[in-house]
C-alpha positions in Angstrom: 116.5 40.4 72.0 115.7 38.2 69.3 112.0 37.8 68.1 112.0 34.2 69.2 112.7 34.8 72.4 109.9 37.1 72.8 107.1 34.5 71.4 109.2 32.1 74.3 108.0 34.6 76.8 104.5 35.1 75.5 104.0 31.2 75.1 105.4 30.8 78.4 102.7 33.6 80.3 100.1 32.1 78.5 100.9 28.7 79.5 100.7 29.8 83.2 97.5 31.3 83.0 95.9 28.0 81.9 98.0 25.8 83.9 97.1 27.6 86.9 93.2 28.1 85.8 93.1 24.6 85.5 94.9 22.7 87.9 94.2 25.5 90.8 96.4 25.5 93.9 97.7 22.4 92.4 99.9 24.7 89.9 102.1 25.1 93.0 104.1 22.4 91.8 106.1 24.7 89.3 106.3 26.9 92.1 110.3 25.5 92.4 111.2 26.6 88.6 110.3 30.8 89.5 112.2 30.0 92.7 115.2 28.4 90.7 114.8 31.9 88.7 114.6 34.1 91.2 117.5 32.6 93.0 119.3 32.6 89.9 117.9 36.8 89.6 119.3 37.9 93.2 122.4 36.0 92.6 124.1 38.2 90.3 122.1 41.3 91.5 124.7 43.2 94.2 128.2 42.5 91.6 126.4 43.3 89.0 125.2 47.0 90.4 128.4 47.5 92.1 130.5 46.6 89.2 128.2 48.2 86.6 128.0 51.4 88.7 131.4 51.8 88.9 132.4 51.2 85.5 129.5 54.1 84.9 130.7 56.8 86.9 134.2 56.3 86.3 132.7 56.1 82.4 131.4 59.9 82.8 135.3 61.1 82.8 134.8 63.7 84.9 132.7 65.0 87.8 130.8 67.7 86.1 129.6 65.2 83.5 128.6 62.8 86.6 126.7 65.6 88.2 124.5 66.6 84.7 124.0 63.0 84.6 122.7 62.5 87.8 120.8 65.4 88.1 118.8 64.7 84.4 118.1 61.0 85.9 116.7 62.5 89.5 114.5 65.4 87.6 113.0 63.0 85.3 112.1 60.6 88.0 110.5 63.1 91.1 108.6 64.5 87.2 107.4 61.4 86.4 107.0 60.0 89.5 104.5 63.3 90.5 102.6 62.7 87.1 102.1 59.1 88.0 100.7 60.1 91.2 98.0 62.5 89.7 97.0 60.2 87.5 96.5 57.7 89.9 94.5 60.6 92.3 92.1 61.5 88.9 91.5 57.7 88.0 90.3 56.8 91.9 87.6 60.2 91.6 86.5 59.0 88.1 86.2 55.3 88.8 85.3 55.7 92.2 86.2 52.1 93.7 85.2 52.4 97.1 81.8 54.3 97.1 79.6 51.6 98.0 81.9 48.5 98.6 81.2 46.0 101.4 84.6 44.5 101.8 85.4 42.8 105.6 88.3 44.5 107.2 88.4 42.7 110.5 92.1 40.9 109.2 93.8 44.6 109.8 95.3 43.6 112.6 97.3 40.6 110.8 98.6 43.5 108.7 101.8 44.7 110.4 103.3 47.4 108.4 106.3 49.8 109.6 107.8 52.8 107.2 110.2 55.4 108.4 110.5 59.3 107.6 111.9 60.7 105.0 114.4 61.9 106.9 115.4 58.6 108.2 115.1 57.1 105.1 118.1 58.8 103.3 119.8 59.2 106.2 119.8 55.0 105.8 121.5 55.7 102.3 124.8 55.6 103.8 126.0 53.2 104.8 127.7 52.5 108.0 129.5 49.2 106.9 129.9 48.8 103.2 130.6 45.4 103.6 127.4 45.0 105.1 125.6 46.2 102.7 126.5 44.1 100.1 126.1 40.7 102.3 122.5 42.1 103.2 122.1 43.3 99.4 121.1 46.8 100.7 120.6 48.3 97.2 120.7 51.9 97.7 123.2 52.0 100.0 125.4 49.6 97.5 124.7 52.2 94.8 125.4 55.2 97.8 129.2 52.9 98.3 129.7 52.7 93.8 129.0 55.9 92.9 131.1 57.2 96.0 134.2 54.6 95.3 133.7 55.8 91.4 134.2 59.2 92.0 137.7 58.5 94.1 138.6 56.4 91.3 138.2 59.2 88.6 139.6 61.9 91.3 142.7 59.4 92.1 143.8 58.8 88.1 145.9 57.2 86.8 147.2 55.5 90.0 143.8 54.1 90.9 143.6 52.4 87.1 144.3 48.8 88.0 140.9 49.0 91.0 139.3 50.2 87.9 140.2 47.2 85.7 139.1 44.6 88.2 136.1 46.7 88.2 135.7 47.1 84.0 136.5 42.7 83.9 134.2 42.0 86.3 131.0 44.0 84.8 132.0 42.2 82.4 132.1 38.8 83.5 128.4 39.7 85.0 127.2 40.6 81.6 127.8 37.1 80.4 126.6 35.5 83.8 123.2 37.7 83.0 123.0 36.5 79.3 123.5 32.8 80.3 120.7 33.5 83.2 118.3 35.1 81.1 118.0 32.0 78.8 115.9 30.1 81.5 113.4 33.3 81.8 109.9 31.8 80.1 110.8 29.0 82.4 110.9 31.1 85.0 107.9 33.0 84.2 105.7 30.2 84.2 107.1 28.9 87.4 106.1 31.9 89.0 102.8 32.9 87.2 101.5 29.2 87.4 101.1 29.3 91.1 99.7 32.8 91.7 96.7 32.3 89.2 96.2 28.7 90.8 95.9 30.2 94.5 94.2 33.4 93.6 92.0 32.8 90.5 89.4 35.4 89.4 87.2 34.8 91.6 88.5 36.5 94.5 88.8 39.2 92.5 85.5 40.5 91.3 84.3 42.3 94.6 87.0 44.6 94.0 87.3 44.6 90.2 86.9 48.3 89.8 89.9 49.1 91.9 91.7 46.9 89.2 90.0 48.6 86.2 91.3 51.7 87.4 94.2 50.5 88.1 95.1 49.1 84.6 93.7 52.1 83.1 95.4 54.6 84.9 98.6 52.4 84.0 97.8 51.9 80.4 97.3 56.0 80.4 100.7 56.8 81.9 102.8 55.0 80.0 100.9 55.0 76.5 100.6 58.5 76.9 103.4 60.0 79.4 106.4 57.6 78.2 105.2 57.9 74.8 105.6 61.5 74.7 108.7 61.6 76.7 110.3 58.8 74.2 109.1 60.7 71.5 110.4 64.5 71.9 112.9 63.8 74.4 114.3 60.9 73.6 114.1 61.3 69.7 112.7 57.8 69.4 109.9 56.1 68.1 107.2 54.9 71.0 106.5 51.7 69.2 110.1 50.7 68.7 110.5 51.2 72.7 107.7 49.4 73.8 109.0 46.7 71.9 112.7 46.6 72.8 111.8 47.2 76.6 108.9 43.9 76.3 110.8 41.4 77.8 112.0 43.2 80.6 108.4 44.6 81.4 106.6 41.1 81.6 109.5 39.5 83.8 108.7 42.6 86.2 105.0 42.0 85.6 105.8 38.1 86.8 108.8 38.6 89.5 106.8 42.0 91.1 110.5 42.7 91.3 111.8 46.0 89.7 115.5 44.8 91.5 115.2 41.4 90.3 114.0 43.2 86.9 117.3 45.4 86.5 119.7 42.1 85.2 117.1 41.9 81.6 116.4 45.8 81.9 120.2 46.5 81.2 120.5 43.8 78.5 116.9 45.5 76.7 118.2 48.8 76.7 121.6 48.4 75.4 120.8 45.7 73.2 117.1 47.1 72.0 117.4 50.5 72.5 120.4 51.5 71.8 121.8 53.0 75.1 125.2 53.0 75.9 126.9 51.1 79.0 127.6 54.2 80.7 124.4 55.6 80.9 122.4 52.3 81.0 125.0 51.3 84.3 124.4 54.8 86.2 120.2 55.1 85.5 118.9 51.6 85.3 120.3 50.7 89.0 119.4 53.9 90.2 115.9 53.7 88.6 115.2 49.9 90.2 115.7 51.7 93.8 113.8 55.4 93.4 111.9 55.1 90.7 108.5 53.7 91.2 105.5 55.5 88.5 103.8 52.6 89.1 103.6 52.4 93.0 103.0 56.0 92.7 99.5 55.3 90.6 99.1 52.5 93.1 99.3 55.6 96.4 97.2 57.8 94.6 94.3 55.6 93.5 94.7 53.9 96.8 94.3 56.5 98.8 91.0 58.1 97.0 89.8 54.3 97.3 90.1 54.2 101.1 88.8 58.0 101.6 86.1 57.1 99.4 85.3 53.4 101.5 85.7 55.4 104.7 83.6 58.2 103.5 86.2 60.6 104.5 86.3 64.2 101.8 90.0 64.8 100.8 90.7 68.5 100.3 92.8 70.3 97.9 95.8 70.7 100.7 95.1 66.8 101.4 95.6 65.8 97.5 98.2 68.0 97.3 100.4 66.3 100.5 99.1 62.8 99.2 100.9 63.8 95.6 104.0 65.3 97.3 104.7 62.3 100.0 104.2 59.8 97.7 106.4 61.0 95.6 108.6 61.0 98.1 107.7 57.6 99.2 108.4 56.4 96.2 112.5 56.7 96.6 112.2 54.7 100.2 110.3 52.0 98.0 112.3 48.9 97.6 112.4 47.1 94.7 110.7 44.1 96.3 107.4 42.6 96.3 104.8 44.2 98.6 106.8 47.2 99.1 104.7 49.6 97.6 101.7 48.6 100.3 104.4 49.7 102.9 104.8 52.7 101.4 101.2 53.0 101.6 101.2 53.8 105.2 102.9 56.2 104.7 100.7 58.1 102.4 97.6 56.9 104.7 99.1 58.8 107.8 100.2 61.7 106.3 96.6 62.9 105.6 95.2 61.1 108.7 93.3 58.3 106.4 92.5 55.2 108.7 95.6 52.0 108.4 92.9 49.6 108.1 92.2 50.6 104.8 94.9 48.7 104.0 93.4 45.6 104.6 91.0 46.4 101.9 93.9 45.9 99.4 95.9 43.7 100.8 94.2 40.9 99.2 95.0 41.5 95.8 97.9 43.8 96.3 100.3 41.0 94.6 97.8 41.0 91.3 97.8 45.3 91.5 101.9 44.9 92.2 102.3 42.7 88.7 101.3 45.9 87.0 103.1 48.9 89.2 106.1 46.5 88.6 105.9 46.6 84.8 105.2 50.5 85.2 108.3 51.1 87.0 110.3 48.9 84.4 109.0 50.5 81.5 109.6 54.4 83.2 113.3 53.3 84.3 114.2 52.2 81.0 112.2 55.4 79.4 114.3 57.6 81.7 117.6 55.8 80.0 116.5 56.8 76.6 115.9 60.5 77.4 119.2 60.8 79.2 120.9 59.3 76.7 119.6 61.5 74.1 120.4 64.5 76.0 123.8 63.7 76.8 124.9 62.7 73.1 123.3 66.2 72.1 125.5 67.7 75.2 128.4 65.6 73.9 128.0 66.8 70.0 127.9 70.4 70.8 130.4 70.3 73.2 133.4 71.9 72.4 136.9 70.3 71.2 
């Protein structure tokens, strides 16, 4: 990504901020260019995971490569994801955001929120109709069909080599569609900032401004600190040369609240930035937009210390310890949509018999607290590319002949 392009994107965020500061629900007129972008985002979303998928697990060569690759990607995850957690958990005790707030809740009932069980949940990562999937742009079932219609294709041969050509071309021809799309992204980002500062401003924030402190800071810690590290001595790569190569994609997930709609400029960071190869960037990144969520597990943790502590309800060690595990879990339910982490939310809430309405007392500036579990989960998708990477061009150069 070219340095230019990066000052485009800054210029562009700042922009929004004072367009919307100043003009105030007024900056809704740019509201059409994010639209135009996000449009533009979801368009080339489902061929671009299917093809790239594919083209990655047919890329492995052979099963048992496939299966070290996905288990690395699916261990680092549930690790990280269970780290973010924690953090989140320690940073609501030290900050303490809802000891003494006076914060109305009487709009809980406006709040209708539905998650299933786990069970449920990846029993729903099949999917019945395939083709329905992709029209509906189910993700993780799409990924559940690529990785399943890859392996037949490896298994199959030599025969199956033409289904993997249409495949290889069209990854291909999404690659280019992606680099054409990502041209219009500091347009993009102001169309969608603008509007959000306008309506929401900073006003409505302060009553719970140390929810959003700790928020931020628990953030700032987990990926200065945990990504850094892994980077560094997993990944054999210097922190500061990451952060910078994975910019881009972290502040149009920190505009779009979209870890999905993030993956299209995630790809092109990592390979381009950071050096990771097709195969690996095709069979983590897409799997990381759908189960990978560091930030919205900081956002369960803190969140559900901030109600406890607004309900004056005392969490006990088995408590933390089932808020840690299910949202963990939770976080591989989590689409990679707007919003979806306060779904999740319920299900962290119920599982240690916390009241729903304490929901409502984040609800209001969940969209500013999802800009940053967004650029969390980015940034930990793209980390996780990295360390595999690593590890598998170790695995590869001590492999035998």
């Amino acid at each position: 990504m070219k340095k230019g392009f990066v000052w485009q994107i800054i210029v562009a965020f700042v922009l929004a901020v004072v367009a919307g500061a100043i003009l105030g629900e007024r900056a809704s007129f740019f509201q059409p260019l994010g639209d135009l972008f996000l449009r533009l985002i979801k368009f080339i979303i489902v061929p671009l995971i299917l093809s790239t998928i594919v083209v990655g697990v047919t890329g492995a060569g052979n099963i048992k490569k496939l299966g070290r690759l996905g288990g690395k990607t699916i261990v680092y995850y549930l690790a990280t994801s269970f780290i973010a957690i924690v953090i989140g958990i320690v940073a609501g005790y030290v900050f303490s955001p809802g000891t003494g707030l006076s914060v109305s809740v009487e709009e809980t009932a406006a709040t209708e929120v539905n998650s299933d069980g786990i069970i449920t949940t990846l029993l729903n990562i099949i999917p019945t109709n395939p083709v329905e999937a992709l029209t509906n742009g189910a993700v993780l079932q799409i990924i559940f069909f690529a990785i399943f219609f890859g392996i037949a294709i490896t298994l199959v041969g030599e025969k199956a080599s033409p289904v993997l050509q249409f495949f290889e071309g069209l990854a291909e021809v999404m690659y280019k569609i992606t680099a054409i799309v990502m041209v219009l992204v500091p347009i993009g980002i102001f169309g969608l900032m603008a509007p959000v500062v306008g309506q929401y401003g900073l006003g409505v924030l302060m009553p719970l401004m140390k929810i959003i402190l700790a928020m931020i800071v628990a953030v700032i810690i987990h990926v200065a600190v945990i990504y850094s590290l892994a980077v560094k001595s997993l990944g054999k790569m210097n922190p500061i040369q990451f952060f910078k190569g994975i910019f881009p994609a972290a502040t149009v997930a920190f505009s779009t609240c979209s870890s999905s709609g993030t993956l299209p400029v995630t790809m092109k960071n990592t390979q381009e930035n950071l050096g990771v190869s097709k195969a690996t960037s095709s069979f983590v990144l897409p799997l990381g937009a759908t189960i990978n969520m560091d930030g919205t597990a900081i956002y369960q943790g803190l969140c559900a210390v901030f109600v406890a502590q607004y309900f004056d309800a005392s969490l006990t060690v088995t408590q933390l310890l089932t808020i840690a595990l299910v949202g963990t879990l939770a976080s591989i339910g989590a689409a990679g949509v707007p919003g979806a982490g306060l779904v999740m939310l319920t299900m962290t809430l119920s599982a240690v018999g916390l009241p729903l309405e304490g929901i409502a007392l984040v609800a209001g500036i969940d969209r500013f607290l999802d800009m940053f579990r967004t650029a969390v989960n980015v940034v930990g998708d793209a980390s996780a590319s990295v360390v595999v990477e690593a590890s598998e061009r170790k695995n590869d150069h001590v492999a035998p002949a």
